[in-house]
VOMITOR-428018 format. One record per residue (C-alpha): x, y, z. Coordinates in steps of 0.1 Angstrom, whole numbers. Layout:
BEGIN
c1=X, c2=Y, c3=Z;
...
// end
This chain:
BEGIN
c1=1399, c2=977, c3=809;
c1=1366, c2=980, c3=784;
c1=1334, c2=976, c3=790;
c1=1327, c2=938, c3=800;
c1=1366, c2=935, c3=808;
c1=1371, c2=908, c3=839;
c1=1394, c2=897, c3=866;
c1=1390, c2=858, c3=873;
c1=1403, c2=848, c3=910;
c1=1406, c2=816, c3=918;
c1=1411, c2=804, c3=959;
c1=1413, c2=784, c3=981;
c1=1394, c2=776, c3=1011;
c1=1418, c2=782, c3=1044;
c1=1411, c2=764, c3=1077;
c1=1405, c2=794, c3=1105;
c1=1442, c2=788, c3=1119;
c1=1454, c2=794, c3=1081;
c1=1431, c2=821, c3=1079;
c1=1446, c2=837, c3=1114;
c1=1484, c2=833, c3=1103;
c1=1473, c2=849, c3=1070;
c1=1460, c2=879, c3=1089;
c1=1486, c2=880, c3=1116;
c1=1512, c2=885, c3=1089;
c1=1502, c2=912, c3=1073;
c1=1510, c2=946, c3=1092;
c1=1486, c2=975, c3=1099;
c1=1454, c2=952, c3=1103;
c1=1431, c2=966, c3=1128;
c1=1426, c2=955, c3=1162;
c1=1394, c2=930, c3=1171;
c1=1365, c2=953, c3=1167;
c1=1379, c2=979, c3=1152;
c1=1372, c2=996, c3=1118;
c1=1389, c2=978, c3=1088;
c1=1366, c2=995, c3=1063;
c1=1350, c2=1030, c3=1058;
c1=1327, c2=1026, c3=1033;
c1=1299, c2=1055, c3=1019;
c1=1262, c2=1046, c3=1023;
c1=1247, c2=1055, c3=985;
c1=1233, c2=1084, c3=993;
c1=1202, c2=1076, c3=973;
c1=1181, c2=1102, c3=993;
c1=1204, c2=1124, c3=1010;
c1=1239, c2=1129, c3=1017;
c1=1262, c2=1101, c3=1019;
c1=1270, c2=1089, c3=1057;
c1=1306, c2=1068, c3=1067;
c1=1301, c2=1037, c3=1078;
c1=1332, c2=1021, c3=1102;
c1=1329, c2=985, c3=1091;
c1=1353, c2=956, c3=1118;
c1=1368, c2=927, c3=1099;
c1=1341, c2=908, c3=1121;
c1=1315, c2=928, c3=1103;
c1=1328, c2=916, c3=1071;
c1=1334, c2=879, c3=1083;
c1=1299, c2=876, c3=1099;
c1=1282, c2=887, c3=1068;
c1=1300, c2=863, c3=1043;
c1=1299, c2=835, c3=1065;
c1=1260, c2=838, c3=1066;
c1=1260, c2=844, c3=1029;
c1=1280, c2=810, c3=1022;
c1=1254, c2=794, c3=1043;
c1=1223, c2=806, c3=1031;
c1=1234, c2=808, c3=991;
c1=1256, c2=774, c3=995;
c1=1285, c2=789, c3=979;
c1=1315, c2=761, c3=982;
c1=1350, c2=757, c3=962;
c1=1330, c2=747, c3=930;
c1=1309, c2=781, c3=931;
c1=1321, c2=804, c3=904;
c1=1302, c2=841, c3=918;
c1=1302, c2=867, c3=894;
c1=1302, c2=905, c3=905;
c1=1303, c2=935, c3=881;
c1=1298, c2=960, c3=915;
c1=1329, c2=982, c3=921;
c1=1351, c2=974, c3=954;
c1=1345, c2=1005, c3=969;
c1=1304, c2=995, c3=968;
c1=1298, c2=972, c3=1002;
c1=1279, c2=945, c3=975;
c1=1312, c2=944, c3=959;
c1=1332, c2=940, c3=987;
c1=1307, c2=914, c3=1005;
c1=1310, c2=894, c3=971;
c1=1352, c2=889, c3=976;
c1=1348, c2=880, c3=1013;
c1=1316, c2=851, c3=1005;
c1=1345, c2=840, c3=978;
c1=1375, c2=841, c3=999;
c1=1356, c2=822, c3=1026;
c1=1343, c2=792, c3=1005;
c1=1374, c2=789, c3=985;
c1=1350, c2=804, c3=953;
c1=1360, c2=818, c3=922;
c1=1354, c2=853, c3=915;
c1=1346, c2=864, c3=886;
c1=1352, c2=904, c3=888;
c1=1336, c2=928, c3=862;
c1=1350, c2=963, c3=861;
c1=1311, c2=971, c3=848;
c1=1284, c2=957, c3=845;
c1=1276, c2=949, c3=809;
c1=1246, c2=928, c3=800;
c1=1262, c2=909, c3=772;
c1=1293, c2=900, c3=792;
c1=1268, c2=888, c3=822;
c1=1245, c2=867, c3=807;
c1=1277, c2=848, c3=791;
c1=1292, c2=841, c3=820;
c1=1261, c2=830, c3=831;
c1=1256, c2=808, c3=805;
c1=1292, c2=793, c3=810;
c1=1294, c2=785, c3=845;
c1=1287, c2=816, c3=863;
c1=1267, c2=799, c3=897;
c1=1260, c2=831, c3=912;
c1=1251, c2=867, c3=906;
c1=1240, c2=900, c3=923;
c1=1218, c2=922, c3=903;
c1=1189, c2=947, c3=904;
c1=1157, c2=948, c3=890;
c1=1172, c2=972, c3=862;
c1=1200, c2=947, c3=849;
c1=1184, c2=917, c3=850;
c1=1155, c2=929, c3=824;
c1=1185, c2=935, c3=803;
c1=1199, c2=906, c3=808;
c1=1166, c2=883, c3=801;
c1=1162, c2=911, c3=767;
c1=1196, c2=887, c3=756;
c1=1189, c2=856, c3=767;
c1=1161, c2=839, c3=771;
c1=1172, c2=809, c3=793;
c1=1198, c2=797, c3=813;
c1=1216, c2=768, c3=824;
c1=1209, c2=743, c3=852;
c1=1244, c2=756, c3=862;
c1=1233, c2=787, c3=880;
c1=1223, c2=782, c3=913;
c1=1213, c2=818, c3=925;
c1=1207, c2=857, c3=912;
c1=1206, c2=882, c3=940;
c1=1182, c2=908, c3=930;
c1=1182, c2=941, c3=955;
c1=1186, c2=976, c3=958;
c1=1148, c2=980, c3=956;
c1=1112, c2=970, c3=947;
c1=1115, c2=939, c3=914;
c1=1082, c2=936, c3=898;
c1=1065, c2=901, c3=902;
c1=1064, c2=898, c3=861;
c1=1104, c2=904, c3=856;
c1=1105, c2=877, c3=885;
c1=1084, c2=853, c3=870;
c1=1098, c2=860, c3=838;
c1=1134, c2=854, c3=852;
c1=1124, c2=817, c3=866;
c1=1108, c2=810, c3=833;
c1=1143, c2=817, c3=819;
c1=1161, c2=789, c3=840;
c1=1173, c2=819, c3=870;
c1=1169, c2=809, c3=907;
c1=1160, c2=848, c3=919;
c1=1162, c2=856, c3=954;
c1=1151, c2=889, c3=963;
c1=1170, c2=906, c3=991;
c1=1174, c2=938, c3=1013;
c1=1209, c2=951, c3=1025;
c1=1226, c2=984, c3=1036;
c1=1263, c2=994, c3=1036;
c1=1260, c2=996, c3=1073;
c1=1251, c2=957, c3=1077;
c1=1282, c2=946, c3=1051;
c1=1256, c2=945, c3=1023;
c1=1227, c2=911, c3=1028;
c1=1205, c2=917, c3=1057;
c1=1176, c2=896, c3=1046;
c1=1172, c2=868, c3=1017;
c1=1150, c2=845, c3=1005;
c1=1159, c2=814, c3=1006;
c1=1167, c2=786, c3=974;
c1=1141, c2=764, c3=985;
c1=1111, c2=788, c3=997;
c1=1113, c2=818, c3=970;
c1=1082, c2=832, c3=959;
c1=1092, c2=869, c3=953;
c1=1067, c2=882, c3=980;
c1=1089, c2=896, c3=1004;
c1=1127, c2=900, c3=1007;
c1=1130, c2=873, c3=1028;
c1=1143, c2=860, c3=1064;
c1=1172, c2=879, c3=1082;
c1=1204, c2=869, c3=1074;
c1=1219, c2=835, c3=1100;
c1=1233, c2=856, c3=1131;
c1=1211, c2=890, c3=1125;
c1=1183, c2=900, c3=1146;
c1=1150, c2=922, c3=1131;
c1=1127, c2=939, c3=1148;
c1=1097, c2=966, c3=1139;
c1=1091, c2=998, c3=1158;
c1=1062, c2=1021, c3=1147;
c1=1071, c2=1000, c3=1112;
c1=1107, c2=1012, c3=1114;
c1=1131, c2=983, c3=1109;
c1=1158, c2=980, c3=1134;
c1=1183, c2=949, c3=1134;
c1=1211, c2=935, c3=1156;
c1=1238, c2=911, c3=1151;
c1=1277, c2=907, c3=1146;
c1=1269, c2=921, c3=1105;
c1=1257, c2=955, c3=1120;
c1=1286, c2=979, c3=1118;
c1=1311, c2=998, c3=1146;
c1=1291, c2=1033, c3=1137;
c1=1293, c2=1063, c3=1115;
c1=1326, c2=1081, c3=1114;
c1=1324, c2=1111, c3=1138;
c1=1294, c2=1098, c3=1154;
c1=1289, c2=1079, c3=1187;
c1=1290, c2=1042, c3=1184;
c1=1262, c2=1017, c3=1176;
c1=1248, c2=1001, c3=1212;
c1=1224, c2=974, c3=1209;
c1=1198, c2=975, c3=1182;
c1=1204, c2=997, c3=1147;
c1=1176, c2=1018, c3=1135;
c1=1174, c2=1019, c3=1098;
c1=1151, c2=1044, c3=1090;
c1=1135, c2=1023, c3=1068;
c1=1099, c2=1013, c3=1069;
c1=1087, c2=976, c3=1065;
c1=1067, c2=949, c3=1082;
c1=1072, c2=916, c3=1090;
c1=1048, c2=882, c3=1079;
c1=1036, c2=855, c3=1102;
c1=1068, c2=834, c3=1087;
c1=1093, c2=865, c3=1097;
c1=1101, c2=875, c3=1068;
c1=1108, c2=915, c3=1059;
c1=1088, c2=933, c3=1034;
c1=1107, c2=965, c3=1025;
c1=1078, c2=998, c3=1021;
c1=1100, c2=1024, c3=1021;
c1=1127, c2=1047, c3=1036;
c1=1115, c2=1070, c3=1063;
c1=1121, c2=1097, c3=1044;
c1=1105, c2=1081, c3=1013;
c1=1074, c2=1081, c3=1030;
c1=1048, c2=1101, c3=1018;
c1=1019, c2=1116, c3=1042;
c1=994, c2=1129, c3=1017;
c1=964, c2=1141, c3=1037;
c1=971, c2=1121, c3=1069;
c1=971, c2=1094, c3=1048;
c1=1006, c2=1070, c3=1048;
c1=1012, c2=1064, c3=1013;
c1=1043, c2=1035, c3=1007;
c1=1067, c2=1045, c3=969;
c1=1073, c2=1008, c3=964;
c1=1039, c2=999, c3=964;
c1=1029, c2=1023, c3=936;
c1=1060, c2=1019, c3=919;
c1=1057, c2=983, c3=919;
c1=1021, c2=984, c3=905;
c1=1033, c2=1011, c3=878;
c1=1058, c2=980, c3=870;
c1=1032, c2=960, c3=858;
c1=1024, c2=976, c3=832;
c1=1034, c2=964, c3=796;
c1=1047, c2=1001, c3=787;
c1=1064, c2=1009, c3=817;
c1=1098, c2=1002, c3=816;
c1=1112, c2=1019, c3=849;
c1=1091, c2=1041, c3=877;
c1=1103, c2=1058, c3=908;
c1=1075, c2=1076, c3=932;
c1=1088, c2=1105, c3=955;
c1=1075, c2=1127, c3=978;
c1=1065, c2=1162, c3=969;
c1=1050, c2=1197, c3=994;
c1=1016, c2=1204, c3=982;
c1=996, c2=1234, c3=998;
c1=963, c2=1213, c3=1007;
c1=977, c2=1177, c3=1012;
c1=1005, c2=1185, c3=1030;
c1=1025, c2=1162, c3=1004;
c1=1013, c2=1145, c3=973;
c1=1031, c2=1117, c3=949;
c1=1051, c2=1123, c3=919;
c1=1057, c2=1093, c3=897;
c1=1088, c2=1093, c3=875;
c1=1085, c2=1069, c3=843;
c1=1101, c2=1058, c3=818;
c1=1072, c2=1048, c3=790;
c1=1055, c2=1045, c3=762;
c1=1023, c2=1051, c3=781;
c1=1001, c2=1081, c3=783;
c1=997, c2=1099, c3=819;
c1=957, c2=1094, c3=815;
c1=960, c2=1053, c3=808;
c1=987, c2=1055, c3=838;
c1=962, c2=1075, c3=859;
c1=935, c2=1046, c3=848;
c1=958, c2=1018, c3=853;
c1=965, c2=1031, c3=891;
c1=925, c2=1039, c3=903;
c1=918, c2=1000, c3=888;
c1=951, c2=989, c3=910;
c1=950, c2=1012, c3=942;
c1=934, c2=1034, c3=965;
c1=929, c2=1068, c3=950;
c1=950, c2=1086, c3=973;
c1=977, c2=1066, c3=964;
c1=979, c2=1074, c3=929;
c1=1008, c2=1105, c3=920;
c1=993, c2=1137, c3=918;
c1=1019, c2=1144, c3=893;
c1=1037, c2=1123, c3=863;
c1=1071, c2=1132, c3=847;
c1=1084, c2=1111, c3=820;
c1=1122, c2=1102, c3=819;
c1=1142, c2=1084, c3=792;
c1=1156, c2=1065, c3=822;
c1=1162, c2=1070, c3=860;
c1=1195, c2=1081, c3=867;
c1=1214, c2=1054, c3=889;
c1=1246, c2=1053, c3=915;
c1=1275, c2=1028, c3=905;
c1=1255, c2=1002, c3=924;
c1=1225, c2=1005, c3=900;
c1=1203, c2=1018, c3=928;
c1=1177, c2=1050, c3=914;
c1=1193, c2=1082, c3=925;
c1=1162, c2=1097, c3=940;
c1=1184, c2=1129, c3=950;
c1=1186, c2=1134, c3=913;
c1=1152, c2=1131, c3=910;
c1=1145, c2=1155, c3=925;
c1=1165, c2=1184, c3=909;
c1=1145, c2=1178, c3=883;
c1=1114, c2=1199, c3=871;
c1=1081, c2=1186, c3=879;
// end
C-alpha cells in the first residue's frame, strides 16, 4: 500500500460467552496465563528486551482503555502504529472489545490523519512529533473527535494548548510494551497537560527512591528467558506522583543525568528547550565528563543559535541544568512508533 493507504474494520461488540466460543474455536490459543504475544520493548536506550504478553494482559488493558477513553460501537479509532508495536496492537483489542471501527494506517502520514480526523475519526494515538504536523495542516477540528493520545515522551505545554485551540481533546499518557501499551491517562474531563495522568482502572503505582513500579492484571508474564514477574514491576523509569496520584514521567533510569552530584531530569530541559519559538525538536542525553562525572548534551533541531539557547535555559533553569554541549540535527531520528532513538543519538559526534 502507499503512504496514507488504510484498512477500515468494522465489528461488532460480542457478549463474554460469544467472546469465549470465539476463542475456544480457534486452535493453538494459549493456556490462561500464558504468553499469547512476544512483543520487543523499543529499545530507545539500549537493547531491545522480549516481553511475554497473556491474552489477560491484552484484555485487562483494553478493557480499561474502553472505560477511561469511552470508546463504544459508534467510536471510529484511528491507528497508523504497526501491529507488531504494543500501541498498535492495544488499539485492535480497545476496537474489538467495544464493537469500534478501526481505521488502520500502514503509516502514519499527516495529510491522511488529519482527514480522517476531520471525517469522523473519534480517536487517535499520536506523539508530540506528529501532532505538530498535523496542526501545521489543519487548523481545527470537529466536535466529532472525542480524544488524541499523545505519548512516547515529554509534549510541550504550547503544542498542547495549541492542539485544544484547534478543536483536539489531548490526553497525555505514559505506557510501556511490558504493560500492553496505556499505563497512565489523563482523563476527558480533568486534562490540563501537567502530568500523564492517573494509572490506568485495574493498575497499581507506586514510587521507590523515584523509580516507578506498578502492579495489575496489564503488567506482563516476564521477559523471555528471564524469571517471571512476582508482585510489583520495576520500570526503571523515574517519576513522582502529585497529591491527586497522578504520574509525572522525569526520566528513564538510565536517562538520568548526575552532573556533579547534582540529579539533573532530560524531560525537564527538553521540555523547556520546547518552548522556544525556533525549536522545533530537542532531546537531552547524558554524556562522561572528567570533572562532573557527567554533563548534558542537547540535541536540536533549530533555527536558534547555541548562545540564545544557552540564554534561553539560565532565564528558565538552574545552571547546572543547562547542556554542557549543543549539537544541531535536521531532525531526531525515531523507531516505527515515533519515539526519539536516543541509541542513535548517541553514535553521533558531539
Amino acid at each position: 500500500m502507499s503512504a496514507g493507504a488504510e484498512i477500515v474494520l468494522q465489528n461488532t461488540r460480542l457478549t463474554d460467552a460469544e467472546r469465549a466460543a470465539q476463542l475456544a474455536s480457534i486452535e493453538k490459543v494459549p493456556p490462561a496465563g500464558e504468553a499469547a504475544t512476544v512483543l520487543f520493548t523499543s529499545g530507545t536506550t539500549g537493547a531491545p528486551k522480549a516481553a511475554r504478553l497473556a491474552l489477560e494482559n491484552h484484555l485487562a488493558n483494553a478493557r480499561a482503555a474502553v472505560e477511561v477513553l469511552r470508546i463504544d460501537a459508534s467510536s471510529r479509532f484511528l491507528c497508523s502504529l504497526p501491529m507488531f508495536h504494543v500501541g498498535g496492537l492495544a488499539t485492535a483489542f480497545r476496537c474489538q472489545l467495544a464493537g469500534a471501527t478501526l481505521f488502520l494506517h500502514e503509516r502514519f502520514d499527516a495529510l491522511a490523519v488529519a482527514r480522517e480526523l476531520c471525517n469522523g475519526a473519534t480517536h487517535a494515538s499520536l506523539v508530540a512529533g506528529t501532532l505538530a504536523r498535523v496542526l501545521d495542516l489543519c487548523p481545527a477540528f470537529p466536535q466529532s473527535v472525542r480524544a488524541v493520545l499523545v505519548g512516547g515522551g515529554p509534549v510541550p505545554a504550547p503544542l498542547l494548548e495549541r492542539a485544544r485551540r484547534a478543536g483536539l481533546p489531548v490526553l497525555q499518557t505514559y505506557g510501556l510494551t511490558e504493560t500492553c501499551s496505556m499505563a497512565t491517562c489523563e482523563r476527558l474531563d480533568d486534562a490540563d497537560g501537567q502530568t500523564a495522568g492517573l494509572p490506568m482502572p485495574g493498575l497499581e503505582v507506586k514510587l521507590e527512591k523515584a523509580e516507578i513500579l506498578m502492579a495489575g492484571p496489564q503488567v506482563m508474564r516476564g521477559y523471555l528467558g528471564e524469571a517471571p514477574v512476582r508482585g510489583w514491576f520495576r520500570t526503571g523509569d523515574l517519576g513522582e506522583l502529585d497529591s491527586r496520584g497522578r504520574l509525572r514521567v522525569h526520566a528513564r533510569r538510565t536517562d538520568l543525568i548526575i552532573s556533579g552530584g547534582e540529579n539533573v531530569y532530560p524531560a525537564e530541559v527538553e521540555a523547556t528547550l520546547l518552548t522556544h519559538p525556533g525549536v522545533r525538536e530537542a532531546a537531552v542525553l547524558p554524556a562522561p565528563d572528567e570533572r562532573w562525572g557527567q554533563v548534558g548534551v542537547a540535541y536540536v533541531a533549530t533555527t536558534a543559535a547555541e548562545s540564545e539557547l544557552r540564554a534561553f535555559l539560565r532565564e528558565r533553569l538552574a545552571k547546572f541544568k543547562v547542556p554542557a554541549r549543543f549539537v544541531v540535527v535536521q531532525e531526531l531520528p525515531r523507531n516505527a512508533a515515533g519515539k526519539v532513538d536516543r541509541s542513535a543519538l548517541l553514535r553521533l559526534p558531539i
